[in-house]
N, C-alpha and C positions, 0 to 999 in steps of 0.2 A: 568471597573466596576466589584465588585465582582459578586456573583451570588445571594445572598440574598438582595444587594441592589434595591431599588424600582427604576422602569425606566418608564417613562411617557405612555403611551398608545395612541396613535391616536384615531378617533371615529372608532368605525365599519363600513367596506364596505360591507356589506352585506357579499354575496361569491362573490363578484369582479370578477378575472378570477380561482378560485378555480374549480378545471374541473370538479366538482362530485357536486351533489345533495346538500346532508349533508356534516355538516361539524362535523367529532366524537369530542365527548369531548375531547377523548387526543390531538386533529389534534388544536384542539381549543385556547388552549393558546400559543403553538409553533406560529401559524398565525398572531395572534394579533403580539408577540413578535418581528417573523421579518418583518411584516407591520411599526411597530414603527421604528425598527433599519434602515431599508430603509427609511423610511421618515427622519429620525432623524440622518442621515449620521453614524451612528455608525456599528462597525462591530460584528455580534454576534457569538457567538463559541456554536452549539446545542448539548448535549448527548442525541441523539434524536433515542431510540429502534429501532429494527423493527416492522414494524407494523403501526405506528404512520401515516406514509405517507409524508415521508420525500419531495421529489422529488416533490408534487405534490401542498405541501406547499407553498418548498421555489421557486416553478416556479410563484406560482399565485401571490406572495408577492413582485416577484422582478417585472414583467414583470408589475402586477396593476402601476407601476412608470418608466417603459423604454418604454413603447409599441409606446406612441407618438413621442419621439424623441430620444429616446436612443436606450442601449442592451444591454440584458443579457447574462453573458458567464456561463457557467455549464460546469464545470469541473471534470472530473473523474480519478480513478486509472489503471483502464483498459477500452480497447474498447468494451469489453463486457458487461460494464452497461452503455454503450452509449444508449442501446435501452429503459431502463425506459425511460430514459430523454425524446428521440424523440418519444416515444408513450405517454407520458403523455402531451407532446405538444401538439400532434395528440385532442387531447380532451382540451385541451383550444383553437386549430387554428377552432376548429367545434362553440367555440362563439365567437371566433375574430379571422379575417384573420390576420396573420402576417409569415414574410420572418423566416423560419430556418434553419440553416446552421447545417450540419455536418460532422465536418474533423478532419482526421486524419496524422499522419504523412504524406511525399511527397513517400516517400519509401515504406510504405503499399498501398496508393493511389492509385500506379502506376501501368498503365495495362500492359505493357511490363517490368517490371523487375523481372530479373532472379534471382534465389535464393543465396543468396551468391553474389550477385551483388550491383549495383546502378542501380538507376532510369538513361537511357544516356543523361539528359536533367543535372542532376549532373556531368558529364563528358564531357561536353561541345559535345555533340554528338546531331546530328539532329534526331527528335521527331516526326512522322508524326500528335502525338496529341498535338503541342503544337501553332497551329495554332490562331491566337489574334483573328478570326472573329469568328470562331467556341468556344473558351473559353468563349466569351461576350455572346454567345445565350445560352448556357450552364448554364452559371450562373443563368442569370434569370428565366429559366426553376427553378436551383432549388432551386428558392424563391416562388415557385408557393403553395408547400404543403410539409409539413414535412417529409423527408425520410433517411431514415436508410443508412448506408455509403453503403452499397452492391446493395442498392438503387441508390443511386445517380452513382455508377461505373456501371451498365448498363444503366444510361443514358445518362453518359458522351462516354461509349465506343458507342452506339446507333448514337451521335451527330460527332462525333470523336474530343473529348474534354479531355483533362488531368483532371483529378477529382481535385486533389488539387489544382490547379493553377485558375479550376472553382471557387469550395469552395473560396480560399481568395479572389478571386475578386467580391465574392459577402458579403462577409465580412461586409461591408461598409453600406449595405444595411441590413442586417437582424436585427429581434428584437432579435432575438433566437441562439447564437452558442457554440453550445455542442462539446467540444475540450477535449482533455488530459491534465494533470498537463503539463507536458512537453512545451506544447504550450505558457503557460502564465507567470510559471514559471521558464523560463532556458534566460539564459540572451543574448542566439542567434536566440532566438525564439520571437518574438515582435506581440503576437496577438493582444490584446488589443491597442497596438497604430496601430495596421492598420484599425482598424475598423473608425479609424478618428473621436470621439468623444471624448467629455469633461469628464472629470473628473466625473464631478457631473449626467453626463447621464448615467455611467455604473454600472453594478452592477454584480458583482464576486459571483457565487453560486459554493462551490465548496463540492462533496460529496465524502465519505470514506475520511474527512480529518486529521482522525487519521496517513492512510499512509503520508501525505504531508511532516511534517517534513525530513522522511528517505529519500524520495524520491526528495528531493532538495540537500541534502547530496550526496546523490548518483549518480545523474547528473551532481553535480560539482565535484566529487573525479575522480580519475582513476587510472590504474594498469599497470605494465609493465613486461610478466611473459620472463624471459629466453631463452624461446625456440620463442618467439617471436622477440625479438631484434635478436638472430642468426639468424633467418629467412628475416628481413629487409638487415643485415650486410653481407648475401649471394645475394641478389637478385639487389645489388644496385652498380654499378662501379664507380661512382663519390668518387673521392681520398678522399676530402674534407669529406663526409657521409661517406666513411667507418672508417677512423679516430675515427669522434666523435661516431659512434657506438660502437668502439672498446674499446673507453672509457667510452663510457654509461655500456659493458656488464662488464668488469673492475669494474667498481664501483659497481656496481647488486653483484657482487662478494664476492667482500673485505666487502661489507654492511654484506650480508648474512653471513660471515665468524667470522665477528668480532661481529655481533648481537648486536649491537648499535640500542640503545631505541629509540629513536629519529633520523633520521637526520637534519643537516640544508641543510637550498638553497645550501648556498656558498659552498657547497662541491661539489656536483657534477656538477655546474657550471666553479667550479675552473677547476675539472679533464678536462670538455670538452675546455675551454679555453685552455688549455695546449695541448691537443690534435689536434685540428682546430680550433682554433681561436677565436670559438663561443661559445656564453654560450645557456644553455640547451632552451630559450625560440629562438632565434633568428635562432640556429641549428632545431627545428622542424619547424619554418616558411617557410626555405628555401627547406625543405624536402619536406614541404606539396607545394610548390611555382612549385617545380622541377616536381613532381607527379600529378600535376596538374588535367590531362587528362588519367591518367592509373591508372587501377586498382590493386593497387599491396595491398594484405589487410596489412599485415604486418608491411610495411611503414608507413601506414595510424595509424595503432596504433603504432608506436613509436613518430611516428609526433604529435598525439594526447596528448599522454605523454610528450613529452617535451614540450607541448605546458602551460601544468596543474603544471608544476613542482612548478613555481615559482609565477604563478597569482595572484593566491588569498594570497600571502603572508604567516600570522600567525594565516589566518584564517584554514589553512590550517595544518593538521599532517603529517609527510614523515616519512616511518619506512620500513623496510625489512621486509619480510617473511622469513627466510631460510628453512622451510616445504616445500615449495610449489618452492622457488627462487623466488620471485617477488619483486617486487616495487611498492610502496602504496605512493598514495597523496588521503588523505581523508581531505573534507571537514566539517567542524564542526559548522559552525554558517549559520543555512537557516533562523536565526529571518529576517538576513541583506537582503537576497533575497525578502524574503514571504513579509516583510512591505515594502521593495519598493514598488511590485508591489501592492500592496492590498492601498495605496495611492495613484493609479493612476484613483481607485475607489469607489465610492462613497460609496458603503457598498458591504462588502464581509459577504454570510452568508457561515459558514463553521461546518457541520453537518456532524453525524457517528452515528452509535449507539454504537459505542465501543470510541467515545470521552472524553473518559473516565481520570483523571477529567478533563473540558474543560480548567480550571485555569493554568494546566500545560501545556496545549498546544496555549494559549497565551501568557504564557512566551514561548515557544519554538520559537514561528513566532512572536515575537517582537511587538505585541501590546497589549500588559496587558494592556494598562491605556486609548486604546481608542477601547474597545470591552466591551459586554455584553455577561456573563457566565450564558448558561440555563441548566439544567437539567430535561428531559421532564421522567415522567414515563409509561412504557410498560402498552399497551392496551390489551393486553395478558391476559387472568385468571391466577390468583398469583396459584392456584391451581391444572395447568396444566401440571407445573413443580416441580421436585423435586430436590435439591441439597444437596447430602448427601459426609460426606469426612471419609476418613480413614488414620488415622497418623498413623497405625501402618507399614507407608512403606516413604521411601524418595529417590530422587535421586539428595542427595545432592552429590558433586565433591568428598567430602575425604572418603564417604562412600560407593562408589562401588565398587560393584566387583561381582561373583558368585551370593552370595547370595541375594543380589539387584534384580538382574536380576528373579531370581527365585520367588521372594515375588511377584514381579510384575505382571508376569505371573500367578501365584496363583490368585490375586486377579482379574483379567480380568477374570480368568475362573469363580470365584465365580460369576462376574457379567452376564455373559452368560448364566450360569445356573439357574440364577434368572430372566433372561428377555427375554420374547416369542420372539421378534424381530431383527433387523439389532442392533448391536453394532457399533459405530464407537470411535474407540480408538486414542486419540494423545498420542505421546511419544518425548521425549525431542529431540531427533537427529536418524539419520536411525542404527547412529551405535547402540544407546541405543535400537532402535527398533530390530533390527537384533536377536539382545541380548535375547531380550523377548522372542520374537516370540519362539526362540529353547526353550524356556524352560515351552511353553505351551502345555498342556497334555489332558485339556477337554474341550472343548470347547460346549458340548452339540448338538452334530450335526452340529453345524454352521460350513458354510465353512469360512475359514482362508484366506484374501486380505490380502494385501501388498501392499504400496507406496513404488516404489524404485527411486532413484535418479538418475534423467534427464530421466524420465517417459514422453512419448509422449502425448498429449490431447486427441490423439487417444485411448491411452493404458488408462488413464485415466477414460475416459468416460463409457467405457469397465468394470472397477474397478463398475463405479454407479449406470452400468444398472446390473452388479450382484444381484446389492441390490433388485431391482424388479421382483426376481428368487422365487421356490414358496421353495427353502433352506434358513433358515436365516442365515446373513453374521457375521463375524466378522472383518472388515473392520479397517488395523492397517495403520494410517499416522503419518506425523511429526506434531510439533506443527505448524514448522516456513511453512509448506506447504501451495501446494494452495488448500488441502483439508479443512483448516482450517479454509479461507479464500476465496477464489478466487470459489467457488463452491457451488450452492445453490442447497440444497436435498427437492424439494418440495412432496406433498403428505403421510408427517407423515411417510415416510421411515425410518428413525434414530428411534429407542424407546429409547436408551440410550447412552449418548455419555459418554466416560471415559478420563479423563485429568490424566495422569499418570507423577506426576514427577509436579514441578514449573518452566514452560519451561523460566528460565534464560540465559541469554544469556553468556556463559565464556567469562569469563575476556582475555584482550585485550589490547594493546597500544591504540587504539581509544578510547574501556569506558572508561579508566584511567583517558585520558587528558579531555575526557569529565565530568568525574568526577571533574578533578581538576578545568573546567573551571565553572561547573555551582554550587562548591563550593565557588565558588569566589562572585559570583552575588547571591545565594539565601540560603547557607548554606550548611553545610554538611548533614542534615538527608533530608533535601528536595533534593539535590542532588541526594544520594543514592535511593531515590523513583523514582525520575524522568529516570537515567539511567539506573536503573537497574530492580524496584520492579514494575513500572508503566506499561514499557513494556512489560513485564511477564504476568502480569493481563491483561491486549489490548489481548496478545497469547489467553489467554485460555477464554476470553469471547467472542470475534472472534468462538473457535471451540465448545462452547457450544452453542450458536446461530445459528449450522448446524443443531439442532434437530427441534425445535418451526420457522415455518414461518406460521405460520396462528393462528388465534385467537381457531382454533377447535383443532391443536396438541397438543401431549401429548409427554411428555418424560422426564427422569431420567438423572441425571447430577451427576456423580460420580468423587471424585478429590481424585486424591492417593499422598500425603504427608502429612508430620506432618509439615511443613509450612504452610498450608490454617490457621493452628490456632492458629497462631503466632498473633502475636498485630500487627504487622507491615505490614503484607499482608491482614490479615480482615480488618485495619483501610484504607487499599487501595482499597478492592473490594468496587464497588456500594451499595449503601441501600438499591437495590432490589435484588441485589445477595449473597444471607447470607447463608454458608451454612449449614447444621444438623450432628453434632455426634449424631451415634446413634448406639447402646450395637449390633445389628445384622442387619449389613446391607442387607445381603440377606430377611432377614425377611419387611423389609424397601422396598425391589424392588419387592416383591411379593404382599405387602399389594397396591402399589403403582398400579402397571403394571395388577394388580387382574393375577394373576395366581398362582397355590401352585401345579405345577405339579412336581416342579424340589424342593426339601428339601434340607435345609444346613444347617448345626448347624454353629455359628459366635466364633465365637470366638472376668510477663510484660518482652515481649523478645528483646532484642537488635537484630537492623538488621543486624548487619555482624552475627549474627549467620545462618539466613537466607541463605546466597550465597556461604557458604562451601561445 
C-alpha cells in the first residue's frame, strides 16, 4: 500500500499498554496506525523522527495482541539500544506482568570466553555453566522482571547458569524478546521458530530499520584477504587442504592480476577440482568437519569462505580486490531473506527516523504490495533548527584536490566563528578528513577532535566528554562513522552540526550490479536514488540528528555542496528538511545562535551530474 492511500483504523483502546500517561499528538496517529496493521495482519514501514516515541508505540501496539498468547520480538542494530527497549517494558511490565527475555549472541553471553576465542561449549569442551538443572531455574528467574543483558549475566553467573542457553530456553515462554537483526534475520539463526508459536501469534518490531537492508547483505557476503588463506595453508598438514589452499591463494592471484569485473563459481571451483578433488563448497565442509574441536582462526575463515562461495548462487557478486588482494562474495538481494522471515509473522512494524522514503525500503525487503508506508512528522519546534547550505564548495570525485580541501576548511572555520558552542563536523572519508583538518587555520579558540580509524569506544568516549569541557570543540568525524550514528550527544551539546561534502558512496563492482539489478525491476532514475542518492541522504540525516534530541534543543545544520540544490537530492530530502540559501551565512548563524561577538563579512539537473 502506498502511503497516501487510506487504511482502515480499528476503534480506540484507550492507552491499552501505552506505558505513559498521555498520549502526544505526534505519538497519536503512529499508534492508531500500527494498532490497525497489527490487527489487520499487514506490515507497516514508519519514518518515524526522533522524538515521537517510537519504541514505546510500537511495544504497546504489538504486545495490546501477543500478551495473551503470543510474542513480541524487538529487534535492533546494536546492543546498545537494547536498553530502550527493556526499560520501556519496565513501564508496561509495572501494568501487566509479562516474561521478557533479553539475548544476545552466545559469544558475548558467555562468562568464560576469552578474547579472540570461542565460548568452549562451541568447541565441544566441558562448561561448568552448562548444567540442564541450573539452566531451567535460570530461565524462569528471568521471566520474573525485565532485565538488562548485564543483568541477567550476574544472575546467571550468581545461579551458575550459561546466560544464553538460559535466555533461549525461556524463549518459549516470554511475551517480550528484545534480540539483534542477526538473531532473526540470518538463516543459521532461527529465533522466532524456537519460540514455538503460530504465525498469527507473532509480531516482528524491528527498530533502526534503515540499517536492515545492509545488514542482511552483510551477514550473507564474505571476504577472503591473502594473508589469511597463507595463514590457514601454513597451519594445516593435511595433503588434501594444502592442495586446495594452494589453489584457492592461485586463484586470489591470477583474479587480482588479471582484474576481472566479475567472477563466476565455475572458476574457482574448477581450479580446486584440479587441485583436490573438491570443489570450493565441499573443500570448506571438510575443513570445517576436520577443525572441528580447535581453534585455529584462520582456517575457520577460509572454511567460512568456501562455504559462501557458491551458496547463494546469482544472488550473489564474486570480484577481487587487487588494492587490498581479497576475495569478495557479496550478497545483493535481502528482499529474499527480510520477506521470508517477516511471513513467518504476523505483522512486522519496521520504524527509523531516517526510514527515509519507507517506499524504497519496501521494495528493498520485498514486501511493497503487502506493507503500509507512513510518514510521521517531528514533534520538535520547526523553529529549533536551522538548515542553511553553501554551494559554493563540493566534494565531488573529478573535482579534488588542494584547493577542495582548502575551501572546506575555510568554511568550517567561518562556522566556528559564528557559533559560541561544540561544532560537530562530518566529512566524506578520513582521508578527506585528514585533508581538511591540515588546512584549518581558525578555528576561534575551539579545540580541534578527530575520529581516526579503528578508534577504541574507549578513545571515543573520550572524544564526547571533550565536548562537556568549559573550551568549545570542534569535533571532526566521518560521515559513514559511529559518530554519525551509533552515538547519542544528549544535553544540547552539538550547537552546530556541518555535513561537508554529499557522503556518496564510490562507485564499485557491488553498486554497479546493484545498479544494474534494481534497473531491471523499477528503472534507471529510481535505481540511481535507491543506490546511490537515498543512501547519501539516510548519511547525513543520521549526522544532523546528533544535534536536536529533545523538544527544548536548539542547533544549526550547515551542508557544504552545491549538490543539496540540485533537483535530484532536494527532491530526495524529507519535507521537513528543506534546506536555506542564504547571501551571508555567517550573518544566518549569528541571528540564529544570538551571538555577534565573532563578525564575518560572506561572501532542472540530471543525476549523474550529482555523483562525479
Amino acid at each position: 500500500m502506498e502511503a497516501h492511500e487510506p487504511f482502515p483504523l480499528t476503534p480506540a483502546i484507550e492507552n491499552g499498554l501505552f506505558p505513559f500517561a498521555q498520549v502526544r499528538e505526534g505519538q497519536r496517529q503512529f499508534l492508531d496506525d500500527a494498532r490497525s496493521c497489527v490487527a489487520n495482519k499487514v506490515h507497516l514501514l514508519a519514518h518515524a523522527p526522533t522524538g515521537i516515541g517510537k519504541t514505546a508505540v510500537a511495544l504497546a501496539a504489538a504486545l495490546e495482541t501477543t500478551q495473551e498468547s503470543g510474542v513480541t520480538f524487538f529487534l535492533t542494530a546494536r546492543q546498545s539500544q537494547h536498553n530502550a527497549a527493556v526499560e520501556t517494558a519496565r513501564y508496561i511490565w509495572r501494568r501487566n506482568r509479562m516474561g521478557v527475555i533479553d539475548i544476545i549472541s552466545r559469544e558475548d553471553s558467555c562468562l568464560c570466553n576469552k578474547p579472540g576465542g570461542k565460548p568452549p561449549c562451541m568447541d565441544s569442551q566441558d562448561c561448568y555453566f552448562l548444567e540442564e538443572e541450573r539452566i531451567e531455574k535460570a530461565s524462569r528467574r528471568l521471566l520474573e522482571y525485565p532485565l538488562h543483558v548485564t543483568e541477567a549475566q550476574r544472575l546467571c553467573l550468581r545461579l551458575g547458569a550459561c546466560p544464553y542457553l538460559a535466555a533461549r530456553k525461556a524463549v518459549p515462554m516470554a511475551q517480550l524478546v528484545v534480540a539483534d537483526f542477526n538473531q532473526a534475520f540470518s538463516l543459521d539463526c532461527d529465533l522466532m521458530g524456537a519460540s514455538g508459536h503460530k504465525t498469527e501469534e507473532m509480531v516482528l518490531v524491528v527498530d533502526e530499520a534503515h540499517n536492515l537492508p545492509g545488514r542482511i547483505m552483510e551477514n550473507r557476503s564474505a571476504l577472503l584477504q591473502r594473508s589469511t588463506a597463507h595463514g590457514a595453508f601454513r597451519s594445516t598438514g593435511n595433503r588434501t587442504f594444502k592442495a586446495g589452499l594452494k589453489a584457492l591463494i592461485d586463484h586470489l592471484d591470477r583474479s587480482c592480476f588479471e582484474r576481472t569485473a566479475q567472477l563466476p563459481i565455475e572458476g574457482l571451483d574448477a581450479a580446486l577440482i584440479d587441485a583436490c578433488g573438491l570443489d570450493a563448497a565441499s573443500l570448506g565442509q571438510q575443513i570445517r568437519e576436520h577443525y572441528r574441536n580447535r581453534i585455529r582462526r584462520s582456517v575457520d575463515e577460509v572454511a567460512d569462505f568456501l562455504l559462501a562461495w557458491s551458496r547463494d548462487g546469482d544472488r550473489s557478486v564474486r570480484f577481487a580486490d587487487p588494492g587490498t588482494g581479497t576475495l569478495h562474495v557479496r550478497y545483493l538481494e535481502p528482499g529474499i531473506i527480510a520477506s521470508a522471515v517477516m511471513d513467518q509473522c504476523r505483522c512486522a512494524i519496521m520504524m527509523s527516523g531516517t526510514l527515509h522514503p519507507p517506499e524504497m525500503f519496501a521494495d528493498l525487503l520485498g514486501i511493497r504490495d503487502v506493507a503500509v508506508c507512513r510518514r510521521y512528522t517531528s514533534p520538535f519546534p520547526k523553529e529549533n533548527r536551522l538548515i542553511l547550505v553553501d554551494d559554493s564548495v563540493t566534494s565531488r570525485f573529478d573535482r579534488r584536490d588542494d584547493s577542495t580541501y582548502a575551501a572546506m576548511a575555510e568554511r568550517l572555520d567561518l562556522v566556528c566563528r559564528n557559533v559560541p558552542g561544540n561544532v560537530l563536523a562530518f566529512l566524506p572519508s578520513y582521508d578527506f578528513l585528514s585533508k581538511v583538518e591540515a588546512n584549518l587555520t581558525s578555528t576561534v579558540g575551539k579545540k580541534v577532535l578527530s575520529e581516526r580509524k579503528g578508534m577504541a569506544k574507549a578513545e571515543k568516549d573520550a572524544l564526547l566528554m571533550s565536548l562537556r569541557g568549559e573550551r568549545p570543540c570542534l569535533l571532526l568525524a566521518t560521515a559513514s562513522g559511529s559518530f554519525a550514528e551509533g552515538v547519542d550527544v544528549p544535553d544540547n551539546l552539538i550547537a552546530s552540526v556541518v555535513v561537508a561534502g554529499l557522503p556518496l558512496s564510490p562507485p564499485s563492482i557491488e553498486s554497479e550490479e546493484l545498479m544494474a539489478r534494481m534497473s531491471g525491476r523499477h528503472g534507471g532514475r529510481k535505481a540511481m536514488m535507491y543506490v546511490r542518492i537515498y543512501p547519501a541522504i539516510t548519511k547525513v540525516l543520521q549526522a544532523a540528528g546528533r544535534a536536536i534530541r529533545s523538544e527544548t534543543d536548539r542547533a544549526s545544520i550547515v551542508l557544504l555542496d552545491e549538490r543539496y540544490l540540485g533537483d535530484a537530492v532536494r527532491a530526495g530530502l524529507p519535507s521537513d528538511f528543506v534546506p536555506q540559501q542564504v547571501d551571508d551565512i555567517g550573518a544566518a548563524l549569528r541571528q540564529f545562535h544570538g551571538e555577534h561577538q565573532h563578525q564575518e563579512g560572506s561572501s532542472d539537473e540530471p543525476i549523474g551530474n550529482i555523483i562525479t
